[in-house]
DRENKOL-352480 format. One record per atom (N, C-alpha, C): residue in one letter; x, y, z. Coordinates in steps of 0.05 Angstrom, whole numbers, plus 5000, padded with zeros to 4 digits. Each point is the difference from the previous one (the first is absolute). Example, Ala and Ser with C-alpha at 12.3 -4.5 7.8 and 13.67 -1.06 7.14 Angstrom:
! residues 2
A526448865156;A498250245000;A501850245000;S499350214986;S501650245001;S498550225014;
END
This chain:
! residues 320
X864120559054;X498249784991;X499949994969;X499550234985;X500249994972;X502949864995;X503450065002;X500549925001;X501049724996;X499149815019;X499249785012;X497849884974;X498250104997;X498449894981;X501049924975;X502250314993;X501149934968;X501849735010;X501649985014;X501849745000;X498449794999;X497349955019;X498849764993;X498850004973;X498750234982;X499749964980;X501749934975;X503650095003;X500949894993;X500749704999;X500749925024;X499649635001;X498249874985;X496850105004;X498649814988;X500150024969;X501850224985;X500250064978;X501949775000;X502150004996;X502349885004;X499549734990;X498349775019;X498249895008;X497749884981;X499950174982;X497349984983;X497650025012;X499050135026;X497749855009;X498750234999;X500650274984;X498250125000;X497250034979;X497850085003;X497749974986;X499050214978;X499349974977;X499850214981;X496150005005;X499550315002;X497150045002;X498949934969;X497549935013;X498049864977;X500949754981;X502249885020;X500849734989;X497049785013;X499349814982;X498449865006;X500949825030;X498150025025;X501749825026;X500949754993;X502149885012;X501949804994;X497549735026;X500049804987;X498749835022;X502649835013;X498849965024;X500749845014;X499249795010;X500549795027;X498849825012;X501050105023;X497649905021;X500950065037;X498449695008;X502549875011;X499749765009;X502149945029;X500249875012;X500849925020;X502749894990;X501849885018;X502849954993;X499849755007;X497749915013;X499749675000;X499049894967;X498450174990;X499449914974;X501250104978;X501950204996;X501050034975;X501049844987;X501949705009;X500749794976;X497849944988;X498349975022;X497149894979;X499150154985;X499550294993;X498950134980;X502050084977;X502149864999;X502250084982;X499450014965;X498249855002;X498450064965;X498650335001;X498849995025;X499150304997;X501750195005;X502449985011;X502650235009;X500549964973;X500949854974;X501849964981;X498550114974;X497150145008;X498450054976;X501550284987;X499450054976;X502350214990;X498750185006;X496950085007;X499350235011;X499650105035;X501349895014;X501849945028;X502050155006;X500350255010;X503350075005;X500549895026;X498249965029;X501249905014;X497949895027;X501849945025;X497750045014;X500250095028;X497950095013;X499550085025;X499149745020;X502149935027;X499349835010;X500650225030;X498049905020;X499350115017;X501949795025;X501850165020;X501949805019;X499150135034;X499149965012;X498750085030;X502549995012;X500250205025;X501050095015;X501549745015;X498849865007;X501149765013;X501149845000;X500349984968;X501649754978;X502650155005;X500450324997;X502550054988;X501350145026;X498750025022;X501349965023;X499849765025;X501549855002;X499749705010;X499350165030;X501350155007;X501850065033;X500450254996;X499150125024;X501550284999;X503150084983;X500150114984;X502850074987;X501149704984;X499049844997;X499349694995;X499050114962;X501549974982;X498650094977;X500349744981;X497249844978;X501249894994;X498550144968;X502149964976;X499450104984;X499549734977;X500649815006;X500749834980;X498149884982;X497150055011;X498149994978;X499050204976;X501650245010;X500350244977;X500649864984;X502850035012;X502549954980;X499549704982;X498749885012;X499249744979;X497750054977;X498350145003;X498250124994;X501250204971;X502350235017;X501250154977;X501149854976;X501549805010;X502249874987;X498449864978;X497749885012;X497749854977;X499250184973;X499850235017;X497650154985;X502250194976;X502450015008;X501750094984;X501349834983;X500249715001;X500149784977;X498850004974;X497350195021;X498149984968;X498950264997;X502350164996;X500350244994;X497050165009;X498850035026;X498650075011;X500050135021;X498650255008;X500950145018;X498449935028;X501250095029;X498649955022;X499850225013;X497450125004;X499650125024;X498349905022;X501050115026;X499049845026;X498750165027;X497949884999;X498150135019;X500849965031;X499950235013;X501149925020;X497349975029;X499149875004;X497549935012;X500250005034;X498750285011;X499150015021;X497649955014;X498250004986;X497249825009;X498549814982;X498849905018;X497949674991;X497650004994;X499549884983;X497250045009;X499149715010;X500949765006;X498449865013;X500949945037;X497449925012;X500749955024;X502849955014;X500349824991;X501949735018;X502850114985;X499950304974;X503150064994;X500450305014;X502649865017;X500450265019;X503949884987;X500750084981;X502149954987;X502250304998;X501250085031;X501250215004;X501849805023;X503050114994;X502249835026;X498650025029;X500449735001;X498549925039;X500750155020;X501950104995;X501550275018;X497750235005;X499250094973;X498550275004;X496849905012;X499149755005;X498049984999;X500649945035;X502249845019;X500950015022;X500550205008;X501050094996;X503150345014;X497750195010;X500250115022;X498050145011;X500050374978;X502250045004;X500350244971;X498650064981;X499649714990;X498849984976;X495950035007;X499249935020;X497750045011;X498449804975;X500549755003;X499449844981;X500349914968;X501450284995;X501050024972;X496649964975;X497549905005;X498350034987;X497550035008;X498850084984;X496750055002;X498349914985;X497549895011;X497949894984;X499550244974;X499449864983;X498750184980;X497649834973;X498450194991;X498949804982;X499650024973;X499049844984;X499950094974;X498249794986;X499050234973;X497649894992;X500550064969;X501749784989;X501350124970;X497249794989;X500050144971;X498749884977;X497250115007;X498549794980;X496250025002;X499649735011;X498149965011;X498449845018;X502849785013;X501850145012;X501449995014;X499650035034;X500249685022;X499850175025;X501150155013;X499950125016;X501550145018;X502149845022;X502450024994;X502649844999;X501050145032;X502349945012;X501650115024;X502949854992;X501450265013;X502849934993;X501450135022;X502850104990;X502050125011;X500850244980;X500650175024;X501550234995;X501850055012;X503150074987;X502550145017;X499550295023;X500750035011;X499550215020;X503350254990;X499450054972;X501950164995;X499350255009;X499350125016;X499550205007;X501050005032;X501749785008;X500749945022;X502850054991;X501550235015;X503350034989;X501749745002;X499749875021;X501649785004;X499749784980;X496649964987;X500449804984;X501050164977;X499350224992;X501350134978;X502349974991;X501250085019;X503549945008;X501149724979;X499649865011;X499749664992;X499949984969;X496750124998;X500149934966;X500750184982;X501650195012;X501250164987;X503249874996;X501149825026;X502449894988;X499549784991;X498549834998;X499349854970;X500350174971;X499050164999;X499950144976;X503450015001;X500750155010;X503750105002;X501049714991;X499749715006;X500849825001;X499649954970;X497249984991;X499749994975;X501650074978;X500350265000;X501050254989;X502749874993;X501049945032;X504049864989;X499349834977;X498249835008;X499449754984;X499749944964;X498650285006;X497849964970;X500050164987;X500350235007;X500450284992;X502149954969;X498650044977;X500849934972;X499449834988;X499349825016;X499249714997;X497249974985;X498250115021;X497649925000;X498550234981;X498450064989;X498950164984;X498950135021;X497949895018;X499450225020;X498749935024;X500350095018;X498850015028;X497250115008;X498049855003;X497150145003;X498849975036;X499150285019;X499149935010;X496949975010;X498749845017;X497749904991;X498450344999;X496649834999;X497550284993;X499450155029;X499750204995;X499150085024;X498250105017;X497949844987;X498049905015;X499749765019;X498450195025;X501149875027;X497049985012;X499149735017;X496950135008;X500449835035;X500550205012;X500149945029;X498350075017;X499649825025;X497650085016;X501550235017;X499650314997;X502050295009;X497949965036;X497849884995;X498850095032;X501749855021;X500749704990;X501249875018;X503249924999;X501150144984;X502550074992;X501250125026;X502549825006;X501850095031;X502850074987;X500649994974;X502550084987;X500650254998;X498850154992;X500550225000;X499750134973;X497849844991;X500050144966;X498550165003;X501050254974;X498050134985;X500650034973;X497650034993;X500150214967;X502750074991;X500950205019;X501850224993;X502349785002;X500849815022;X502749895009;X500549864977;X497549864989;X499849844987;X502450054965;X497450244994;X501150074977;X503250134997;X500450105033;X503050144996;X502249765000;X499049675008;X501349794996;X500449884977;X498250064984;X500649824972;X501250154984;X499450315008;X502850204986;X501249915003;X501550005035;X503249994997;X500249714994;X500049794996;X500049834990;X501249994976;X498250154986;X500250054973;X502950174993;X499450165009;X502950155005;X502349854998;X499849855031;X502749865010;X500749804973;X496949844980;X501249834980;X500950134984;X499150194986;X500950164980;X504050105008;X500650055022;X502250135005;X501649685005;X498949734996;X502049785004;X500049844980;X498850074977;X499049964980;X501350204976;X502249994987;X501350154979;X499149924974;X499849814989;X499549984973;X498049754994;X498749905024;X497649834989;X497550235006;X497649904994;X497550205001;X499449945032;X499050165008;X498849985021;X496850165001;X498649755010;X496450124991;X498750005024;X498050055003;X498450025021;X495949934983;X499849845014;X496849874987;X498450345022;X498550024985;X497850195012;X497649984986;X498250005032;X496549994979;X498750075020;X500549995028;X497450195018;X503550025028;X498250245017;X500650065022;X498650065025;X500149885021;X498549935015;X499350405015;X497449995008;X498550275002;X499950164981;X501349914977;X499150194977;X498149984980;X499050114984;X497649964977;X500950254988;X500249954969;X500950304981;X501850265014;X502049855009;X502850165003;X499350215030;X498349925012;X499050165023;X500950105019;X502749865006;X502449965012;X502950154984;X499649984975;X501850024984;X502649805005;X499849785010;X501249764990;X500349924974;X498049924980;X501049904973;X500850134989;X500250375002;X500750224993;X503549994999;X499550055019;X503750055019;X501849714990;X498649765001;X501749754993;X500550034962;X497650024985;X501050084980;X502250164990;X500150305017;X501750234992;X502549925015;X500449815018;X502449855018;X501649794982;X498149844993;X501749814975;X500650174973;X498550184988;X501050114979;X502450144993;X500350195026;X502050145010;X502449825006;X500249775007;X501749865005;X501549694985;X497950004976;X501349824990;X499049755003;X497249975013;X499149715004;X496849944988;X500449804998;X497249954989;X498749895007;X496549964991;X498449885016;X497749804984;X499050005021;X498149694986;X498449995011;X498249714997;X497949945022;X499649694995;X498649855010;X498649795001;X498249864984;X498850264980;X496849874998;X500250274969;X499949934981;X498950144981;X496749894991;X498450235006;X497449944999;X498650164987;X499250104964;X500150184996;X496750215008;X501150255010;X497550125006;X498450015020;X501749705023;X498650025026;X500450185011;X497050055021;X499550165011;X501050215023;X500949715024;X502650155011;X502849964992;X500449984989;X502249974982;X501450364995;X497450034979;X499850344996;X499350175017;X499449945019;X499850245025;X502449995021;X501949854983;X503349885021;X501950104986;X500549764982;X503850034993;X499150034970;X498449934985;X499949984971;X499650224988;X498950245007;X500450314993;X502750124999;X502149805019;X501550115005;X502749864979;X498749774989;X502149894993;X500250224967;X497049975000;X498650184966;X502050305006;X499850125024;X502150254988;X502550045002;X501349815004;X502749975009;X501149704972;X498249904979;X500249884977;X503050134989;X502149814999;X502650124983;X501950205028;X498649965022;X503050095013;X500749885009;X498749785019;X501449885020;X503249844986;X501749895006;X502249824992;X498549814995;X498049835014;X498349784986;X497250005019;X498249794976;X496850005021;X500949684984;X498949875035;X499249734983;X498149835019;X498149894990;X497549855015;X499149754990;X498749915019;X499749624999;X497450064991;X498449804985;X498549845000;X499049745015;X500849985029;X499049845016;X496949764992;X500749805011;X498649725007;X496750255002;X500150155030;X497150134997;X498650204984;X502550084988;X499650234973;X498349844984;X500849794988;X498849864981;X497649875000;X498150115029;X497849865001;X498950335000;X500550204990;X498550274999;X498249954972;X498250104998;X498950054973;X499150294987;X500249984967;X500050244989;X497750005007;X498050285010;X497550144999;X498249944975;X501350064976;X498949954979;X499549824987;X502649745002;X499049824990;X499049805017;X500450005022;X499249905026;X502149675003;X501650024988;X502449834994;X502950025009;X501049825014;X503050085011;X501050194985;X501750175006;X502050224981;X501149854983;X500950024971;X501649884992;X503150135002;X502049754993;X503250144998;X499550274981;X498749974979;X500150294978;X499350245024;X497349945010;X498650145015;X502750195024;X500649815013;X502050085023;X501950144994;X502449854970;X501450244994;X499850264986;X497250074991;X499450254987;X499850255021;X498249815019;X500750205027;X501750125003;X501949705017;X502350065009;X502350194984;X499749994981;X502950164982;X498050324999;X497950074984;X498750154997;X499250275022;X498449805022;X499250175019;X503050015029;X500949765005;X500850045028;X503249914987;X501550004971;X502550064991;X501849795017;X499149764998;X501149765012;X502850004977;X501949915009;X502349874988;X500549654999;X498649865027;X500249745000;X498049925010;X498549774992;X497149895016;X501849815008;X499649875023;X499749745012;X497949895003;X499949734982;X497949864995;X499749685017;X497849995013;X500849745009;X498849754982;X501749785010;X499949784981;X497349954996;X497950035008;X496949945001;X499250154976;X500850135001;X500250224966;X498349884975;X498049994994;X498349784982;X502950064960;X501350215001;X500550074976;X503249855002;X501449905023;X501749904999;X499449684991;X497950025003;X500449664985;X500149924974;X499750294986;X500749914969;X502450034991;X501649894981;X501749964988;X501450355003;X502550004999;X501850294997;X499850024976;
END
């Protein structure tokens, strides 16, 4: 495995895409691939290296073994015109109702035992309590599947793309009435190998993993955020999350202690600023966070290398 690590750390050298500690984080944008022509004043700002667009499971498999890639690749091809980089989220759950956006196969095929699960979520402040979808990666058979997506990817993109992120892994399922077969444990030994399997199909773009809670855990109780940290470090991958919030509460009894002692090893940390992030307020001033606010954190305490910012961003509307 060490090994293995130096060769991928060579590539991304190669590559340029490696990160110098206590460089100030590089911003980004995370927008959809239906809207990037339109934000192209904001992709073209000179303080922009690139962006994060998020592509669901179902777009990029039409049909079983059915792959279609061509909105990447339109996407890449754009975003490299204007000398900008792309990394791409690879999206196994929803958060709204009516998106169950995983190939119709896994959600038919008796194997698959529906391929999803209700789940819910309650991002931001005075935010309601939302229902969605979740992949049943803890089911080998669907595993299987989105593990050869990734392999597919990998032919695809692998050099291409700056990097591969997969989603957070926070999960909130009803476990009493759950007929799948989850647990805790299945759970977390799924988004390893996952992780694993991207990292090993994945040579010289980044491969990340968002982390910010795990389901039955509270302050490493499990030793999940423990073991996933010392798993990506050891191996060459890096991680992230969803939501830079500085100082929240569960936040710091999760992944953000973790990100503070592991500052300067990972290969990269990089985290969004989300649509619900931006309705959090500082304690003290009792005022949205500001951009200054967010990246002092982020570089300081939790050693971010890239924010992803979304366009709602009140500081993107001023002049570059």
């Amino acid at each position: 495995m060490k090994k293995m690590a130096k060769v991928l750390s060579l590539g991304l050298f190669i590559l340029g895409l490696f990160f110098v500690p206590g460089q100030a984080p590089q911003n980004y944008i995370y927008t959809s691939s239906v809207d990037l022509h339109r934000i192209e004043k904001l992709i073209t700002r000179k303080d922009i290296g690139g962006v994060q667009i998020v592509y669901n499971w179902k777009a990029l498999e039409t049909s079983k073994d059915v792959y279609d890639f061509s909105v990447i690749e339109k996407d890449l091809n754009y975003l490299t015109s204007l000398n900008k980089k792309l990394f791409i989220q690879l999206q196994d759950r929803f958060f709204e109702p009516q998106a169950k956006y995983i190939p119709e196969y896994l959600l038919k095929d008796k194997e698959y035992t529906g391929g999803l699960v209700p789940q819910y979520d309650n991002p931001g402040e005075n935010k309601p309590v939302g229902n969605g979808w979740a992949t049943q990666q803890w089911n080998p058979a669907v595993r299987l599947r989105f593990q050869k997506l990734i392999a597919e990817l990998a032919k695809k993109f692998d050099g291409k793309i700056q990097g591969i992120n997969l989603p957070e892994t926070a999960i909130d399922i009803d476990m009493k009435k759950d007929k799948t077969g989850f647990s805790c444990d299945r759970y977390f030994q799924a988004e390893l190998e996952n992780l694993k399997f991207a990292r090993s199909a994945f040579h010289h773009s980044y491969v990340l993993q968002y982390v910010n809670f795990f389901p039955c855990e509270w302050e490493n109780d499990h030793q999940y955020m423990s073991r996933l940290f010392d798993f990506a470090y050891k191996n060459n991958i890096g991680l992230g999350g969803p939501d830079i919030v500085p100082d929240k509460k569960a936040q710091m009894k999760n992944s953000y202690p973790f990100f503070n002692r592991y500052k300067g090893r990972l290969s990269m940390v990089a985290m969004a600023v989300q649509e619900p992030t931006l309705t959090y307020k500082n304690p003290k001033t009792k005022k949205p966070f500001t951009k200054e606010e967010f990246t002092k954190y982020a570089e300081n305490y939790l050693g971010v290398n890239i924010i992803f910012w979304s366009v709602e961003s009140p500081w993107l509307r001023d002049p570059s």
